[in-house]
Each structure stands twice: as structure tokens, then as C-alpha cells.
C-alpha positions, -999 to +999 in steps of 0.1 A: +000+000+000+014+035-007+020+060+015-009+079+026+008+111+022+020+108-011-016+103-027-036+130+001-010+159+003-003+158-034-021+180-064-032+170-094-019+183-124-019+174-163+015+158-164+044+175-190+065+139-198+060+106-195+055+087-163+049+053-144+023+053-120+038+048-086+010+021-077+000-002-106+033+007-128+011+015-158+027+038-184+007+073-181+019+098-213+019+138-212-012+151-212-032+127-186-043+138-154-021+123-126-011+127-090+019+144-086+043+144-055+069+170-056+089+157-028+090+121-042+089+134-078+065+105-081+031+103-105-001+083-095-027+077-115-066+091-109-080+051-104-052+046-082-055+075-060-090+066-054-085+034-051-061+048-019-086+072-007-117+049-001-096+024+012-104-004-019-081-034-027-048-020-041-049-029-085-023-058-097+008-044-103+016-046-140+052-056-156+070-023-171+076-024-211+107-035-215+136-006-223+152-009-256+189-005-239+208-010-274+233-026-286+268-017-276+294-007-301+263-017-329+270+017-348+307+010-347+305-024-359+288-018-386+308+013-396+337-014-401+321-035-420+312-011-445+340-004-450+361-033-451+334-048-475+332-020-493+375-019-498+372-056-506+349-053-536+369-024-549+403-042-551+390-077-564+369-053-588+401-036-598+426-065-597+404-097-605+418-132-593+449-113-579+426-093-556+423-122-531+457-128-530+461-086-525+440-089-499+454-122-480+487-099-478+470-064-471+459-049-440+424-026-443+439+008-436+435+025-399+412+047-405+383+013-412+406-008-381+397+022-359+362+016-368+364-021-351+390-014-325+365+011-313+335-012-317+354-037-292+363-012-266+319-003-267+312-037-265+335-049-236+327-016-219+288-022-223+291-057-214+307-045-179+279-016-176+250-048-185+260-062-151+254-037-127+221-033-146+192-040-120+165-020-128+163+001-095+194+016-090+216+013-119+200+013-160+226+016-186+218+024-222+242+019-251+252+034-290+221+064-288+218+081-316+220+122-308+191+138-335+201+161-361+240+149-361+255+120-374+270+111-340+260+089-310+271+082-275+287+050-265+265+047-229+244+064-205+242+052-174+212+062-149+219+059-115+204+073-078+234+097-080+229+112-114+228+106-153+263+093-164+272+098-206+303+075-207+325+075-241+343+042-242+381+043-252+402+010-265+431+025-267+470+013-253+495+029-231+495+044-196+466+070-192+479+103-173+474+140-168+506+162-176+513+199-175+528+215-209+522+246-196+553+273-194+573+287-159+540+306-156+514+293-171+493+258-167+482+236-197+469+203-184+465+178-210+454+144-213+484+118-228+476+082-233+512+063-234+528+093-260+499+106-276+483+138-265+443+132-265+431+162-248+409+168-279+389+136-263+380+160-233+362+188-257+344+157-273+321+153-243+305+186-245+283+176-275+273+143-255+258+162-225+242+187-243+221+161-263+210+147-231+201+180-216+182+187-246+163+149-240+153+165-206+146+195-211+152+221-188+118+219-165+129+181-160+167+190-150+154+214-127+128+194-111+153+163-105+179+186-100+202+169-124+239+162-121+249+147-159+286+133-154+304+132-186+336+101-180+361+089-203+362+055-196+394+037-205+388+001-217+426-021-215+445+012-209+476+008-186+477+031-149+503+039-123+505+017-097+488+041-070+464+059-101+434+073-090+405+086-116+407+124-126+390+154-133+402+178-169+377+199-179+347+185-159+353+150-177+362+124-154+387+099-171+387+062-158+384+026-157+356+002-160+361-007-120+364+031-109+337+041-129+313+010-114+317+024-079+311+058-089+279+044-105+271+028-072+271+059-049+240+067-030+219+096-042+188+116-036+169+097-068+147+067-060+138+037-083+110+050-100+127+081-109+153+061-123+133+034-144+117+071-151+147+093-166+159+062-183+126+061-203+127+094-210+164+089-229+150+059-246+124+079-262+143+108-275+175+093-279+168+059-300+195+032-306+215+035-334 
């Protein structure tokens, strides 16, 4: 039975977004008339609520649709094979019989390999986000497609502490933060083994403005929102005593650090997490 409060000292109000009823779990879309808590940020439904007030047998809880979580590294994957198909045709078009054996002794040129590489990093990354997954206080989604642009984000995780966008990187070398600043200036940058990938950093800021935009601004505010943007480090070497860092409000990682920074208690409840998650799987679909 719910808690008297949250039905009696509530308001009715014709809701914004989408919601679950807090009772019966039934899927109530903007527009209907609803219960709404403001302290538990919670919607009930009219039959519900009256079902509360005059005391009648609670309604059977129904099952919640199933969340279309995606596919991780999908995009990716099939980015590479598009083009390694698409090099193969060309060169046994172009060479004839000797374009198999061209292509027994060939490599497919970085640019397509990054393609896969990439894919594999999203995939053993998602795989490691599918097992916290439990429906109440950790829901990770994977490869979203952002509207209007051509690119995606690798995973979001919702949590009770916040909204997580997580770019998965596969690449080698020991991950560190360095200063190539002058005697008086600072210029912290981000350096994987030799190569400087500070531009990674700037990356995110697309990323967390599409999910602000699949809020929307009443929704951040009611929740009060924290969206996270990490760089997550797939089979990247650290120091012995490494500890996660911040460069330019990204946090950089590792699949372990990031898990219990995904587990930290927060001021969201279930619902409102089976909640916000629905909300990114409507206006950001899987790619």
C-alpha cells in the first residue's frame, strides 16, 4: 500500500513527460491527469489515488515495457564492416583473381581498423555496464543516436546519484594527466602512453548537451540533475597508486572506478530512475 501522504497531500496536475504510475506501474503519457508528489517526484494515477482514498483493494501491479537499452558498439560495428566490405569489392573489382591474394597480404587501412578497435572497446565496456544493470538503481543504455548529427554516445548510465554519458576508449598505453604549460602558465592535458588526446576532453560537451536537450530544462530542474560526462578507459595501462581524474569536468577512468562511482547513494529513487531512463530511450533511440 502507498504511502498515505503521497496520494492525500499531493495535487493533481496534467502531467508534462511521460510517467509510471507509482501504484500499478502502468505507463501514463503527457497530457493525462495524474497525482503528482513534488517531494518524491512521483506520478499516480486518478483510479489509483482513489483506489487509496476509499480504502479499496490495491490494482495488480503490471510488468513495465521493457527498455530498448541497445546494442553496444552496434554503430561501430557496422561502420567497419562497411567499409572493409566496401575496400574488398573495390580491389578484387580492380585486380580480378589477384585481388584475393592482394587482400590475403594487405591490411584494411587505420582509418576502417579504428572503426572495429573502437566497436570492441563499446562492446567490452557495455558488457561490464549490463552487469550492474538492476532495474532500481543502476540502468545503462548503449550506442544512442543524438538527432540532427551523425553522432552517438557509446553509454548512458542512470543511477540514484545522477545521469552518467560514458564515451568508451580502446586504446593502449599508460593513461595520465601532464602539465605542458610554461614557468608561468598551466596547460593540463590528457596523454595516453605518447599521444596527447586532450581533444577527447572537448568531445564530451556535444554528448551532454544532447542529453540535456532529451530532458529539457523543467525536468533538469525538477530532479535537480547532475549529468557526469567520464572517459572511460577500456585495457589502458595506470600507475601503480592511479586514482581517476578530473580535466575539464570529464572524469577519465576505468571500468572498475567508474562501477563504484555508478554505485554511490543519491537523492533519486527507483521509480525516478526506471523514469529518466525512459525518457532517454524515447528521445534518444538506438542507433
Amino acid at each position: 500500500m502507498p504511502n498515505q501522504r503521497s496520494v492525500t497531500d499531493a495535487r493533481v496536475i496534467r502531467l508534462r513527460y511521460k510517467a509510471v504510475c507509482s501504484v500499478c506501474g502502468v505507463e501514463l503519457s503527457p497530457g493525462t491527469e495524474a497525482i503528482w508528489d513534488r517531494e518524491a517526484k512521483t506520478a499516480t494515477c486518478i483510479g489509483c489515488a482513489e483506489s487509496v482514498e476509499t480504502g479499496a483493494d490495491e490494482p495488480s501491479v503490471a510488468e513495465p515495457t521493457p527498455l530498448d537499452r541497445g546494442q553496444a558498439g552496434a554503430s561501430a560495428r557496422r561502420r567497419y564492416e562497411h567499409l572493409h566490405e566496401k575496400r574488398e569489392k573495390r580491389i578484387r573489382g580492380s585486380y580480378g583473381r589477384l585481388g584475393g591474394i592482394y587482400l590475403a597480404l594487405t591490411d584494411d587501412p587505420q582509418s576502417t581498423r579504428a572503426w572495429g578497435v573502437g566497436g570492441s572497446g563499446e562492446w567490452k565496456l557495455g558488457g561490464f555496464l549490463e552487469s550492474l544493470n538492476d532495474d532500481e538503481t543502476i540502468i545503462a543504455l548503449h550506442d544512442r543516436r543524438i538527432p540532427g548529427s551523425r553522432a552517438n554516445i557509446d553509454h548512458i548510465a542512470v543511477a540514484r546519484s545522477g545521469v552518467y554519458v560514458v564515451d568508451a576508449k580502446n586504446y593502449k598505453g599508460q593513461v595520465r594527466k601532464a602539465d605542458k604549460g610554461g614557468l608561468f602558465s598551466v596547460d593540463l592535458r590528457l596523454f595516453v602512453g605518447r599521444r596527447d588526446c586532450t581533444r577527447l576532453i572537448a568531445g564530451m560537451k556535444k554528448q551532454v548537451e544532447a542529453i540535456r536537450e532529451a530532458f529539457g530544462q523543467p525536468l533538469l530542474d525538477e530532479f535537480e540533475l547532475a549529468i557526469t560526462p567520464v572517459l572511460c578507459f577500456v585495457d589502458a595501462e595506470w600507475s601503480l597508486f592511479a586514482r581517476p581524474f578530473q580535466l575539464g569536468g570529464v572524469w577519465v577512468e576505468w571500468p572498475k572506478s567508474l562501477s563504484a562511482r555508478l554505485r554511490q547513494e543519491g537523492p533519486l529513487q527507483a521509480d525516478h530512475v526506471r523514469f529518466l531512463a525512459e525518457r532517454l530511450v524515447s528521445a534518444l533511440p538506438a542507433a
